[in-house]
N, C-alpha and C positions, 0 to 999 in steps of 0.2 A: 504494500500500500504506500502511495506517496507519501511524503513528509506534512503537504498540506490537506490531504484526507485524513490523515491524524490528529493532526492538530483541529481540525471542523470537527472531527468526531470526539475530540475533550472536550472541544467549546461547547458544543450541543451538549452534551452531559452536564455538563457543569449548568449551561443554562435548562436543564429540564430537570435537575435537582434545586433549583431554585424557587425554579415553578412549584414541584411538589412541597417545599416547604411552606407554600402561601395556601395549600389543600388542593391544588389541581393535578387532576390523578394525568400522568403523561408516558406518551410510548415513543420508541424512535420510528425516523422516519429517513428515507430513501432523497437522494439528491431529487427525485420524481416528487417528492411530498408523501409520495403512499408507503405505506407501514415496511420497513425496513425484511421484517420478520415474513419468509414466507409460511402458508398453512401447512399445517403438519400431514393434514389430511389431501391434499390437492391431488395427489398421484392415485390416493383411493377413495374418492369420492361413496358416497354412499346418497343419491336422488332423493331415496324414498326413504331414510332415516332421519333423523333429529338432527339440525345441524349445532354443531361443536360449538361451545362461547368459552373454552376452555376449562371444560369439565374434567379433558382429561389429561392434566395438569403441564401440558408441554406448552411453549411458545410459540404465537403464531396465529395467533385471533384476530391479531388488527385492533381495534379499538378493547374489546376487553380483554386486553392486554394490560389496558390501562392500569397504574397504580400511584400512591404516594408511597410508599414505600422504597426509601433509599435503597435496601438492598435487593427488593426486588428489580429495580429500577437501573444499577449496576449491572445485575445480571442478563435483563433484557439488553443492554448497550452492549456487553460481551459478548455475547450469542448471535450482534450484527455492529462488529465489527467498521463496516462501509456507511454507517448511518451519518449524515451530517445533518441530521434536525431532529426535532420533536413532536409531537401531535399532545393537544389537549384534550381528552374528551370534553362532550358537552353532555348536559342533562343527570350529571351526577353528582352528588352531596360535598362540601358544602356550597356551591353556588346554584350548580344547575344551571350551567352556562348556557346561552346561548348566544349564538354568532350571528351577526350579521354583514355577508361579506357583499362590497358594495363594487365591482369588478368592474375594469376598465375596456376589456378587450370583447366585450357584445358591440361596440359601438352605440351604446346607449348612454348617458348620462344618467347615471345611476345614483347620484349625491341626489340632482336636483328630483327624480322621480320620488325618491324616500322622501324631501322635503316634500311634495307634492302630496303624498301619502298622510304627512303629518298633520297638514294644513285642511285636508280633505276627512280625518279622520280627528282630531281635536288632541291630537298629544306632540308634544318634544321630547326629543332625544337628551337624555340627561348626559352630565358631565361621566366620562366613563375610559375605559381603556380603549384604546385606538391601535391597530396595529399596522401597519404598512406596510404592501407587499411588495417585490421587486418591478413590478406591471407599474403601480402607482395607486392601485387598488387600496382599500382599506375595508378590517375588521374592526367591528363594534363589537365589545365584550358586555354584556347583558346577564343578567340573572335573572331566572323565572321562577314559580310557586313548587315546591318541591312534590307536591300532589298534581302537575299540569305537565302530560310528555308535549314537548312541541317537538313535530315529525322535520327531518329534513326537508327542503325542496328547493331549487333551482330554475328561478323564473314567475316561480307562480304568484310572488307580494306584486312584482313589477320587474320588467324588464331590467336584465343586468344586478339584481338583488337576490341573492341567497342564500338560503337560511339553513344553517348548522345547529342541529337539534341532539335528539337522545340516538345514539346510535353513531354520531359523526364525530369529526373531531377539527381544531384549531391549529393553522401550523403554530408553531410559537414564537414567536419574537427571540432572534437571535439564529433561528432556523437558517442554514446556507440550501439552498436550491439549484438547478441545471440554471435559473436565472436571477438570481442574486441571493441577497440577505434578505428577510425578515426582520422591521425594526417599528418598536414601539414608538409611536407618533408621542414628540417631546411634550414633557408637560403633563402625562396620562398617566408614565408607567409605577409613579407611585401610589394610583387611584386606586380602591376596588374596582370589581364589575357591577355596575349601577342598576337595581333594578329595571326590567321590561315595564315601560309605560301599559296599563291594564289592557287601551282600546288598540293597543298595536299587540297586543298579547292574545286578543280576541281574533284578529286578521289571521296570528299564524298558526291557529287551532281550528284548521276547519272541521264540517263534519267529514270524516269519511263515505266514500259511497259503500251503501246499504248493499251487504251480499244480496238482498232480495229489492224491487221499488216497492215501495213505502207509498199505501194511497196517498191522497191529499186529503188531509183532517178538513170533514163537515159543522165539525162541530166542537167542543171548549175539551170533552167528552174523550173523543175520537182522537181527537188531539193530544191528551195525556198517554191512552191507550197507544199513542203510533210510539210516542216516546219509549217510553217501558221497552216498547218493540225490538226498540233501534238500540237500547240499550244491551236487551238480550243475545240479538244477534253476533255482539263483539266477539272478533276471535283474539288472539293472545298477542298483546304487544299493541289492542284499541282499544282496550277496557277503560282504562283511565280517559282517554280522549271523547271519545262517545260519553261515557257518562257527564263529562265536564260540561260538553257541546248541550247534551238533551238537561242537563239543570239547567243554564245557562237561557237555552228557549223557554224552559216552563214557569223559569221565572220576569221573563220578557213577555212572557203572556197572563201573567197575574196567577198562576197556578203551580208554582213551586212549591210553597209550605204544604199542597192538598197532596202533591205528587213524592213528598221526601218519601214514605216509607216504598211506596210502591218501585221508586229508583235506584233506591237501596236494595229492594230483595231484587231485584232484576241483576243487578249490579255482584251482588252475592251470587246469586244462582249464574253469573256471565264467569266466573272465578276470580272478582276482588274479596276481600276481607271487609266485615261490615264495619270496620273503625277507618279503611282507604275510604271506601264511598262514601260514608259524611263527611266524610274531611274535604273529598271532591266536590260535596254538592255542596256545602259551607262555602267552598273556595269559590263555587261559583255565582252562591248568591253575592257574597261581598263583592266577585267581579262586577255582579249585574245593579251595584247599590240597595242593594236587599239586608234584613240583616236576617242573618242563619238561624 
């Protein structure tokens, strides 16, 4: 290995043991940005099995990889050698990050479309971590409700805007890439990550589409009943977001308190625990200026 691949691959360590000292769990990452570590599993794939989050205890998961743990954290840098950066998960304790990366190279104007966004939607961007990418791009570092997954996605807020959820992760500042450094936008990097403004927290939690359609409620009634529904139907990894989504309408439409228990046992019977779904439908009355 070169002299200056080694030295990139101290500095990333050094800077992703920094990070996990501030609670951000982090993995290395490939001059490409993507996870250093290949899957252990890849040569034996299994389609129609479970897939692997590192159950079985080797390296090579990609984002749950992730840790704060020094020595784990050593050891995943050992195991790849060639890493000159880091990755942050988002969507995990204690921030529950989330990203938002504002990208230069759609040819969109993606600052001004997020302002647009703000303006059109009643919230601003709080003082927060800013990171800057080699493009000229920037990450906004955000914290969301630790009961609310916000899903990745790529385009869908607004052209050129996208959003680093549960399951994704943040290069880190200090990261080297095939096109430059990663570097904390001055003035930010001794900020925390500033809470997600509520009504922009509302944009990036849609509902899911319904494995089945969903009539169109006739009635106050039908209405509640469709809910419950769309609650039920959640498979593993919607649960929390659908329930969030369906409090959130029912109390947009005056019938949340009528609907707690019934969203609850939905919620329950979908596979949440009944102390996760009040806490969701809490979360979302106070989203919705309701109180719980």
């Amino acid at each position: 290995m070169a002299t200056t691949d080694r030295q990139a691959t101290t500095l990333a360590l050094a800077h992703a043991l920094s990070a996990a000292e501030r609670g951000l769990a982090v993995i290395p990452l490939s001059r490409t940005k993507l996870p250093a570590l290949r899957s252990p599993h890849s040569d034996h794939p299994d389609p129609a099995g479970p897939r692997c989050h590192g159950e079985c205890g080797r390296f090579g998961h990609g984002v749950y990889d992730a840790s704060t743990d020094p020595f784990r954290i050593r050891e995943l840098f050992a195991a790849a050698p060639w890493a000159t950066g880091y990755g942050i998960a988002c969507g995990l304790p204690p921030y529950h990050l989330i990203g938002v990366d504002l990208d230069t190279k759609s040819g969109t104007d993606s600052s001004t479309a997020l302002r647009e966004l703000a303006l059109r939607h009643l919230f601003t961007i709080p003082e927060t971590v800013v990171v800057r990418t080699p493009s000229g791009g920037r990450h906004l570092w955000l914290t969301g409700p630790p009961d609310v997954v916000v899903p990745n996605s790529a385009g869908r807020l607004a052209p050129g805007i996208d959003i680093r959820g549960a399951g994704g992760y943040l290069v880190g500042p200090g990261s080297r890439t095939e096109h430059g450094v990663y570097t904390t936008t001055p003035g930010t990097a001794h900020l925390a990550p500033a809470s997600c403004p509520p009504s922009l927290l509302r944009l990036l939690v849609p509902p899911p589409r319904p494995a089945h359609p969903v009539p169109a409620p006739a009635a106050p009634g039908d209405h509640g009943r469709g809910l419950v529904q769309f609650v039920l139907c959640a498979h593993e990894g919607q649960r929390n977001t659908r329930l969030f989504w369906a409090a959130c309408r029912a109390y947009e439409n005056g019938i949340g308190p009528a609907l707690v228990d019934a969203l609850t046992e939905a919620a329950v019977d979908a596979g949440l625990s009944e102390r996760e779904a009040r806490a969701t439908i809490a979360s979302a009355a106070r989203m919705t200026g309701h109180r719980p």
